[in-house]
C-alpha positions in Angstrom: 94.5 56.5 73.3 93.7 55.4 76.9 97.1 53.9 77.0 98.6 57.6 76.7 95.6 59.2 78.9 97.0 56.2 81.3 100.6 57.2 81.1 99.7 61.0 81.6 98.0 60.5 84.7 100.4 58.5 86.1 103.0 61.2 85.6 100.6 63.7 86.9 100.0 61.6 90.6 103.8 61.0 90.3 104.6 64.5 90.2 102.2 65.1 92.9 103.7 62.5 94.7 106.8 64.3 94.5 106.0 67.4 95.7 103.6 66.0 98.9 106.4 63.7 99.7 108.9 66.7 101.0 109.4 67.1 104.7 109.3 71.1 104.1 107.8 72.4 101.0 108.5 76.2 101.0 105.7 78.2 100.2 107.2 80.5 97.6 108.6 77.1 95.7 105.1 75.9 96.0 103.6 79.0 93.9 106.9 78.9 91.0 105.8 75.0 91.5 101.8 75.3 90.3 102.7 78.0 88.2 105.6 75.9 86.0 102.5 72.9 86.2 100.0 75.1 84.5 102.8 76.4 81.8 103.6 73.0 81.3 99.6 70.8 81.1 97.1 73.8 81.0 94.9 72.9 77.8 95.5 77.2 76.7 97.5 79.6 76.3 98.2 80.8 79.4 99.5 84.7 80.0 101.9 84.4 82.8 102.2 88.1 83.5 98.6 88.8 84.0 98.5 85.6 85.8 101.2 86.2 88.3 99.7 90.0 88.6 96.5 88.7 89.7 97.6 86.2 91.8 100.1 89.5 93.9 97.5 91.7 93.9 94.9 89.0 95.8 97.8 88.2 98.3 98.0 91.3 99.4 94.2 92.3 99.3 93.7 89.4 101.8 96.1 91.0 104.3 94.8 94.0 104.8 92.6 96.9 103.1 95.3 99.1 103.0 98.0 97.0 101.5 98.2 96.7 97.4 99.6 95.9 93.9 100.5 98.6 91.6 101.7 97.5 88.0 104.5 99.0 86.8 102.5 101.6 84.1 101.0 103.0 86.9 103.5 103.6 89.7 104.2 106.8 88.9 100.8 108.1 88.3 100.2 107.1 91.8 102.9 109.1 93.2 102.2 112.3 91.7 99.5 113.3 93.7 102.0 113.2 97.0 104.8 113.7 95.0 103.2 116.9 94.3 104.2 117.7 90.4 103.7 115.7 87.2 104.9 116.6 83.7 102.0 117.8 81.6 99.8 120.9 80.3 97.9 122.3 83.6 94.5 122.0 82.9 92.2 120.3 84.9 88.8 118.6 82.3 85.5 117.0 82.4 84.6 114.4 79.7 81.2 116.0 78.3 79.3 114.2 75.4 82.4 112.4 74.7 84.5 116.1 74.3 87.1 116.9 76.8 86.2 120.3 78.2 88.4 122.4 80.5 87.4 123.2 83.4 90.6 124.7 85.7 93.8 126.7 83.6 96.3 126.0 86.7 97.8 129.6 87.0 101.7 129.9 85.5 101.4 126.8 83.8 101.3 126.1 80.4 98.0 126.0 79.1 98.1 129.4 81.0 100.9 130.8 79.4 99.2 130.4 75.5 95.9 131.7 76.1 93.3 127.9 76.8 91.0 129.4 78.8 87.9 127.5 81.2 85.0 125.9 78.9 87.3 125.3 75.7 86.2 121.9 74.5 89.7 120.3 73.1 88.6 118.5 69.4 92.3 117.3 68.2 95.2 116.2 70.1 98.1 116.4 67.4 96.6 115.0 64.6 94.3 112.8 66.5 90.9 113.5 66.7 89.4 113.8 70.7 86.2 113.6 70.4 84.8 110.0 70.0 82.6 108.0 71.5 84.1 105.9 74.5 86.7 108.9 74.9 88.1 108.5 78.7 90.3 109.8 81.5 93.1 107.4 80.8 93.1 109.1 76.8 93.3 112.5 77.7 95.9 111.8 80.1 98.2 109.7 77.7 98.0 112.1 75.2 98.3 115.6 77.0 100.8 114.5 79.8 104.7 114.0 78.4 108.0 115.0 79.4 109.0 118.7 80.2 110.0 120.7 76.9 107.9 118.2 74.5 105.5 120.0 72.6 101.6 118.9 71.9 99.0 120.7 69.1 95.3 121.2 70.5 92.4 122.1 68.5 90.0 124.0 71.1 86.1 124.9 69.5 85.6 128.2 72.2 82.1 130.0 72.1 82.0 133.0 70.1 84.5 131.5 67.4 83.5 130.1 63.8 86.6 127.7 63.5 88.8 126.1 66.0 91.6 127.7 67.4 94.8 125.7 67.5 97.5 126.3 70.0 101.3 124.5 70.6 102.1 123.8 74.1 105.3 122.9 75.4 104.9 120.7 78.4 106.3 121.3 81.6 106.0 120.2 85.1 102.5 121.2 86.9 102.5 122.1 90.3 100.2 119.9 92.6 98.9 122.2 95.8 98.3 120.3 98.5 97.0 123.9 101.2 94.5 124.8 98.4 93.5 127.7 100.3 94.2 130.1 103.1 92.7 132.8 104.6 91.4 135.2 107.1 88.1 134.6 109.0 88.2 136.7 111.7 90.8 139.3 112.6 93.0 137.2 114.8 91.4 133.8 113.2 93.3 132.5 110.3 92.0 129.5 108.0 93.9 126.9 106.1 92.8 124.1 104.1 95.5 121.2 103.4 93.8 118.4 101.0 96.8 115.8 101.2 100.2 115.5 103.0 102.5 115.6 100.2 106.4 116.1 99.2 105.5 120.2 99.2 102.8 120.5 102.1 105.0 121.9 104.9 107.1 124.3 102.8 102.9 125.5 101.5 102.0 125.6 104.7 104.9 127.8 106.3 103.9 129.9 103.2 100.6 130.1 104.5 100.7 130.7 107.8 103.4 133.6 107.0 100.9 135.5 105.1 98.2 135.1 108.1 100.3 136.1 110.2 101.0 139.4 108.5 97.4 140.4 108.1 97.0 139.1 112.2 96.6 135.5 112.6 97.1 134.8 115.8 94.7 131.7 116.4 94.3 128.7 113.3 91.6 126.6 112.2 92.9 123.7 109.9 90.7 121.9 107.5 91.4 118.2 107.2 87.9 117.5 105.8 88.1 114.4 102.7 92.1 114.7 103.6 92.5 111.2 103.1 96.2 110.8 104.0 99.6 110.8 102.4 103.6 110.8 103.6 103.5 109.7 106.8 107.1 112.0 107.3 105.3 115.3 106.4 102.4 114.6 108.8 104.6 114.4 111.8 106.2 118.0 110.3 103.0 118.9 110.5 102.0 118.0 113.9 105.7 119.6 115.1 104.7 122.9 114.2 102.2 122.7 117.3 104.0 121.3 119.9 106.3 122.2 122.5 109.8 120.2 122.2 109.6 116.6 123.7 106.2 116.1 123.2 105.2 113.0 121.8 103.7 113.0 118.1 103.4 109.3 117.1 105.1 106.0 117.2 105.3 103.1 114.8 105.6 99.2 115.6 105.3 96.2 113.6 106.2 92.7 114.1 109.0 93.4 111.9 109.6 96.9 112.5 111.4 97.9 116.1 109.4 100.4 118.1 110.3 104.0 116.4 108.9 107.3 118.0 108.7 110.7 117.0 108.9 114.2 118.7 108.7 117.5 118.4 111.6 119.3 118.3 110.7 122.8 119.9 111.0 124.3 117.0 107.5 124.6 115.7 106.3 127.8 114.0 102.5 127.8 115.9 103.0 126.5 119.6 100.8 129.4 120.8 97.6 130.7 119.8 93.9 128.7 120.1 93.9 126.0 117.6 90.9 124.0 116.1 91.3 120.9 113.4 87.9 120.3 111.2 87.8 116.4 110.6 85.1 114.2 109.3 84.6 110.6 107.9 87.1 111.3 104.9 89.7 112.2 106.7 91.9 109.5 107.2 95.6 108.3 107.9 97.9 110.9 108.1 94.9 113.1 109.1 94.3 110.8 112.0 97.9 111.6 112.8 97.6 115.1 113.1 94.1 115.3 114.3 94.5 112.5 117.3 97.6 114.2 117.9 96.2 117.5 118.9 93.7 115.6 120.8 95.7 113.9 122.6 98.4 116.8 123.9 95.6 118.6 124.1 96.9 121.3 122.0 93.1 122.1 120.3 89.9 121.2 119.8 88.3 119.0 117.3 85.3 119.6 115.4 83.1 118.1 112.5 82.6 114.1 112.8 84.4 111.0 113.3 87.5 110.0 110.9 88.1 107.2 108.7 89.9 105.0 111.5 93.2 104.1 109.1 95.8 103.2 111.7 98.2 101.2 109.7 101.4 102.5 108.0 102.3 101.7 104.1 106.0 100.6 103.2 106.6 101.1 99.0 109.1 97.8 97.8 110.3 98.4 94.3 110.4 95.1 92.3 112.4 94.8 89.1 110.3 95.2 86.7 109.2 98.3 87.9 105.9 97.2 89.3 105.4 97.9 93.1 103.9 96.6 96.0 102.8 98.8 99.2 103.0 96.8 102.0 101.6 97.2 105.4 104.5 96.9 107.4 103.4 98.5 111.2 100.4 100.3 112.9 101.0 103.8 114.1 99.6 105.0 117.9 99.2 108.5 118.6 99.8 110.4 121.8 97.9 108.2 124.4 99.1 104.8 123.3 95.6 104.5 120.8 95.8 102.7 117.7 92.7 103.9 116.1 92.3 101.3 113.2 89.2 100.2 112.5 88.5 96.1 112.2 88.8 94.7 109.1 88.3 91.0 109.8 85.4 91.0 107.6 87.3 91.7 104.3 87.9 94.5 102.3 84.6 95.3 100.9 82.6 95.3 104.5 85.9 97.8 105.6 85.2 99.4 102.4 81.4 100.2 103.3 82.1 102.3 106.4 80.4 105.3 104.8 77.4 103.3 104.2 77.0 101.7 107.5 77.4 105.2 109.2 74.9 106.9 107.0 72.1 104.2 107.6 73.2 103.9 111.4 72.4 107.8 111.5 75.6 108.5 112.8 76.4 111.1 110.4 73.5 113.1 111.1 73.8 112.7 115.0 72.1 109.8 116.5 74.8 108.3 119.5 75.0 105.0 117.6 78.8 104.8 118.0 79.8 103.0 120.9 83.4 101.5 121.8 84.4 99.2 124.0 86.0 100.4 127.7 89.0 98.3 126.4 89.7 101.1 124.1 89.7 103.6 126.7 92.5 106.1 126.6 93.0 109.3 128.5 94.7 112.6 126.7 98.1 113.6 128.4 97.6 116.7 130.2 93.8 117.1 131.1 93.3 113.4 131.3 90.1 113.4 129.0 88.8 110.2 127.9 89.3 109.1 124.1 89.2 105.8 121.9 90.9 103.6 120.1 89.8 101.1 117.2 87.9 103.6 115.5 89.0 106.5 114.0 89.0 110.1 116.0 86.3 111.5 117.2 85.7 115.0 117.5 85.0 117.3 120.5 82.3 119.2 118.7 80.4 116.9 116.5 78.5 118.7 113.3 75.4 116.5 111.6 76.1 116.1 107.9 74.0 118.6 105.9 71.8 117.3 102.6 69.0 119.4 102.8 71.2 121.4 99.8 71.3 118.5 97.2 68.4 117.6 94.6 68.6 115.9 91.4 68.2 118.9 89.4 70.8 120.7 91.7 73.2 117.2 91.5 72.6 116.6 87.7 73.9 120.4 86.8 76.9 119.2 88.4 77.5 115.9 87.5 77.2 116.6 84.3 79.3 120.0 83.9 76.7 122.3 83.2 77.7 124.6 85.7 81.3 125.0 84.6 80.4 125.0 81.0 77.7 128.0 81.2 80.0 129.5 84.0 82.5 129.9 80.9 80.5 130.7 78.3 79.1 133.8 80.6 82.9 135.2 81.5 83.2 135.0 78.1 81.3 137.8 77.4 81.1 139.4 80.9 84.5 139.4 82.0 85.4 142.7 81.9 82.3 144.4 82.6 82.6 141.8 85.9 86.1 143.0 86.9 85.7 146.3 85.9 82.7 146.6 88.7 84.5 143.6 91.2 88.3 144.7 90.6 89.2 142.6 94.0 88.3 139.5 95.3 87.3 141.0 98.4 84.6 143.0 96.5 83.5 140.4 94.5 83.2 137.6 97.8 81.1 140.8 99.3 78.9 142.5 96.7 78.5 140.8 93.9 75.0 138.5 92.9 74.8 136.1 90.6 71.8 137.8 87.7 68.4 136.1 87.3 69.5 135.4 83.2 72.5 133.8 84.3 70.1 130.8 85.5 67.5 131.3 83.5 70.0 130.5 80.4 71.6 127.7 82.8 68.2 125.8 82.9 67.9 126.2 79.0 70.8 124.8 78.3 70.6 122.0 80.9 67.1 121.3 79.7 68.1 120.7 76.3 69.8 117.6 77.0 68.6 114.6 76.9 71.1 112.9 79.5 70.4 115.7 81.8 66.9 115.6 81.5 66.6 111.6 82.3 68.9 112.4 85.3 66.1 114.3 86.6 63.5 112.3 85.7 61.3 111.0 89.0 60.4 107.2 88.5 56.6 106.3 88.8 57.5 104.2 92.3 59.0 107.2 93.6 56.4 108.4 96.3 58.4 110.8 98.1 58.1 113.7 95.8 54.4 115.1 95.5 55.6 118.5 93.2 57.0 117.6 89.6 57.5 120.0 87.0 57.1 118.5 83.2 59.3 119.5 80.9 59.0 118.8 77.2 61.5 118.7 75.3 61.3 117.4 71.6 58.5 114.9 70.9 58.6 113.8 74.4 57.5 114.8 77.7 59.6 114.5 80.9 58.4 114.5 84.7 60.5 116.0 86.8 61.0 117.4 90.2 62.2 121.1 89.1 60.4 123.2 91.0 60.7 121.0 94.0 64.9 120.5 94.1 65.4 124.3 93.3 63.3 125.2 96.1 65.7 122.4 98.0 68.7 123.9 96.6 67.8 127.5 96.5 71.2 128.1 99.2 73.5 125.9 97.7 73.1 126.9 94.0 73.5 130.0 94.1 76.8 129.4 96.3 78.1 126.8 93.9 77.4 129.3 90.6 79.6 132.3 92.6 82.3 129.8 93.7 82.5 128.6 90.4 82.8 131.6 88.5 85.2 132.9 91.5 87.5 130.2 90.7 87.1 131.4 86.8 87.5 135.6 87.7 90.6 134.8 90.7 91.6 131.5 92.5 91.1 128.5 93.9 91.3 130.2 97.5 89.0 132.5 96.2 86.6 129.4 95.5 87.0 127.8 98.9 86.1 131.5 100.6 82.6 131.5 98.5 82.0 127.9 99.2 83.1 127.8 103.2 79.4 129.6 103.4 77.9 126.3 103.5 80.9 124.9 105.2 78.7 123.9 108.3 82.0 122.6 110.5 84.1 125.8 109.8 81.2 128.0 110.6 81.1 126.0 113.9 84.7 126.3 114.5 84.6 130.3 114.1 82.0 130.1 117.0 83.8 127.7 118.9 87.2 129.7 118.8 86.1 133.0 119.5 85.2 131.9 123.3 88.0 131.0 125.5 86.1 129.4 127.9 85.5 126.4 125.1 89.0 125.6 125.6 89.3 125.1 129.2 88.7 121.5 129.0 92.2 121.2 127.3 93.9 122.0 130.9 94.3 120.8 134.1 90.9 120.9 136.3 93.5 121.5 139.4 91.7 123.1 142.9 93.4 124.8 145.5 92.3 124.0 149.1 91.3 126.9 150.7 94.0 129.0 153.0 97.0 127.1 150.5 99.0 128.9 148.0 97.9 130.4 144.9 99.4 127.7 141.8 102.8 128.9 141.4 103.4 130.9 137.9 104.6 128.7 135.9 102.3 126.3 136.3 100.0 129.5 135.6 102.2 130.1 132.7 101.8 126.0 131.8 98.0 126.0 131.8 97.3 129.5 129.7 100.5 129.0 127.0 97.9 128.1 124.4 95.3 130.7 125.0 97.1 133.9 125.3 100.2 133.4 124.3 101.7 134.9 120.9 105.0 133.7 119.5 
């Protein structure tokens, strides 16, 4: 026995030997090297794919927070976001005690088309029963998305009905809106809210801003708020539309990737007319594109609070067994020369804990903890302001984050669905008598009030669960709240902060409950017009817009000596294009 231990560890230094005795040992050998050792000695089985996945997928994590492994199951499901359509039934669910319950019917779709309606609680998929304890995301997906023209069987338990209701749907592809809403603020002022740049963002945006301008947009605000990115392509489309031809947009440059700029053609559908970009912590990459790019040219103002800082660009290299890897392969610089990537030499989970660190730093609500380097000084093209790099894009009007709104009673009725479960179970049975009074969304936005027994029956049915009710249960060390409500609720008494978190949210409740059923009774848009009350950033934009003095800072401070010629016209013409100006 120690003659064979002997001759193994001989073979073992021998082989090591081998490999530390070559002049130049590629690295990529090297891995195929430990990984045909560990096939070959390892005492167990060994699973080579997982292995090998793991080992990719930490590579590339220690390059950069941005670049990453995606395993060839779920490649697609990470394009369809940007790719803006995926194959399935159009509903959008939340998983409520462990039943999938619907809580969007995406208009012209499927589901649509066969009557689902919001708050049916799916039971059976085919013959397979959906409700189960453990029941997740990744089920419902599996077994409701397929290719177009399959067919799937639901069994749907809907309020008011004895017995399930089953219906066929034939699968198609569902449409992914990336401007979820546009509309009118003011009577020049249009409003459009883009939540990702994807494949169908410019040709939803030319939509848009074609039906504005019909009812008499002649000025934009554009919401970018928790836009975290997407096609790097459709963001410089996006920034053409604003800019006069020539002007520079962005540029790209790696150490393997040749200088490559981009400009605006001159053909953009909005070069004139006051524009304002709403950004704020979650608004990152291609955002930062678009944002930094008005800043820079200044073409508009920004306002809300300071972006993500993602400055680095994302190239997608298909290997052969379908997996993918996302590489970062250059950093992008906007107008002035700034690249404003944030550090990331502490690793991937300090980069990650931005939000945190602005949050506890105060920055969020206001305090001027912020401060960059004169290193990463830059100055905007045509008034010569001063901006920064390294850290995102800061705004030129900067709004304080608002949670004077949220409670755990308030939080918990969301979290946990109530909200879109009783806002269906009321349409049910008010629908009509709803529409009949609120035929428009215009009237309903305007006149119509959520009743006192809508809530009242909204508590109730919150309180009687028991999830709900430890959510909102205040610990003994809590010392902060000095009100608490006790609810009881079976054989067991719960103390709670009720009456103190509905005081807190008495604003945003009621806003949520409208929006909610808005979304129910019209649209989406209709949802974003009945939540953009609260929208403290827009309702600062719609102040900021409506004086033009606010936007003097975006031209040249030039002065004339005295007895010397008025500035010629066209630099007149040059300095008032964007205020005044209709195309």
């Amino acid at each position: 026995m120690k003659k064979i231990i002997v001759v193994a560890a001989c073979f073992a230094m021998a082989a090591s030997s081998a490999f530390s005795q070559l002049p130049t040992y590629d690295q990529g050998q090297k891995f195929k090297d430990v990984l045909n050792i560990v096939n070959a000695y390892y005492t167990d089985t060994v699973d080579n794919k997982k292995l090998v996945d793991d080992a990719i997928a930490k590579i590339l994590e220690d390059l950069d927070p941005h670049s990453s492994y995606v395993k060839a199951q779920d490649v697609k499901r990470s394009e369809e976001p940007l790719q803006a359509n995926f194959e399935g039934v159009g509903i959008s669910f939340q998983i409520l005690k462990d039943t999938i319950t619907v809580q969007e019917v995406i208009s012209g779709c499927p589901s649509e088309k066969v009557g689902i309606r919001v708050g049916d609680r799916i039971v059976k998929v085919d013959d397979t029963t959906a409700v189960f304890k453990g029941l997740d995301n990744n089920w419902v997906i599996k077994h409701l998305r397929g290719p177009k023209g399959s067919k799937v069987s639901v069994s749907i338990i809907r309020k008011g009905n004895t017995q399930p209701l089953t219906f066929v749907i034939q699968r198609d592809k569902i449409p992914i809106y990336s401007v979820e809403a546009h509309y009118m603020v003011l009577p020049d002022v249009g409003y459009v809210k883009i939540s990702r740049f994807a494949a169908t963002t410019m040709q939803e945006f030319h939509t848009a801003v074609k039906d504005l301008r019909n009812k008499g947009m002649k000025n934009i605000i554009v919401d970018l708020q928790d836009n975290t990115g997407g096609y790097l392509y459709t963001a410089i489309d996006l920034c053409n539309q604003f800019l006069m031809k020539d002007q520079m947009i962005v540029y790209t440059q790696g150490l393997h990737s040749q200088k490559s700029e981009s400009r605006a053609n001159g053909n953009g559908m909005f070069k004139f007319g006051k524009v304002i970009v709403l950004i704020n912590e979650g608004s990152a990459s291609a955002s930062e594109i678009l944002s930094g790019c008005i800043q820079d040219n200044d073409r508009g103002l920004l306002v809300g609070r300071r972006t993500w800082g993602k400055g680095l660009v994302q190239k997608p290299f298909n290997l052969p067994d379908g997996s993918q890897i996302k590489l970062t392969t250059a950093h992008y610089y906007i107008p002035s020369d700034r690249c404003i990537q944030r550090p990331y030499d502490n690793g991937k989970k300090d980069y990650n804990d931005e939000y945190m660190r602005r949050y506890n730093s105060g920055e969020l609500f206001g305090s001027d903890t912020f401060k960059q380097p004169d290193s990463l000084k830059y100055k905007t093209i045509y008034s010569g302001r001063t901006v920064y790099g390294g850290g995102g894009v800061s705004p030129d009007y900067f709004v304080p984050v608002d949670t004077t709104g949220g409670s755990r009673y308030y939080n918990a009725l969301i979290r946990r669905g109530f909200l879109v479960q009783h806002g269906a179970e009321y349409l049910d049975k008010n629908r009509a008598k709803i529409l009949a009074q609120f035929p428009t969304a215009e009237s309903f936005i305007s006149s119509y009030v959520v009743p006192d027994s809508f809530y009242q029956n909204l508590y109730a049915a919150a309180e009687s669960d028991t999830s709900f009710l430890n959510d909102i249960t205040v610990p003994k060390e809590d010392t902060v709240i000095t009100e608490f409500t006790t609810i009881k609720f079976g054989d067991k008494d719960y103390r709670t902060s009720k009456a103190h978190d509905l005081k807190r949210s008495s604003k945003a409740l009621p806003i949520a409950v409208k929006a909610n059923l808005a979304r129910n009774l019209f649209d989406a848009n209709v949802f974003w017009q009945v939540s953009n009350v609260l929208n403290n950033p827009l309702q600062k934009a719609i102040a900021v817009i409506q004086n033009d003095k606010n936007f003097d800072v975006l031209f040249k401070n030039t002065s004339i000596a005295k007895g010397k010629k008025k500035q010629v016209q066209k630099d007149k013409e040059e300095t008032e294009r964007w205020r005044f100006q209709v195309e």
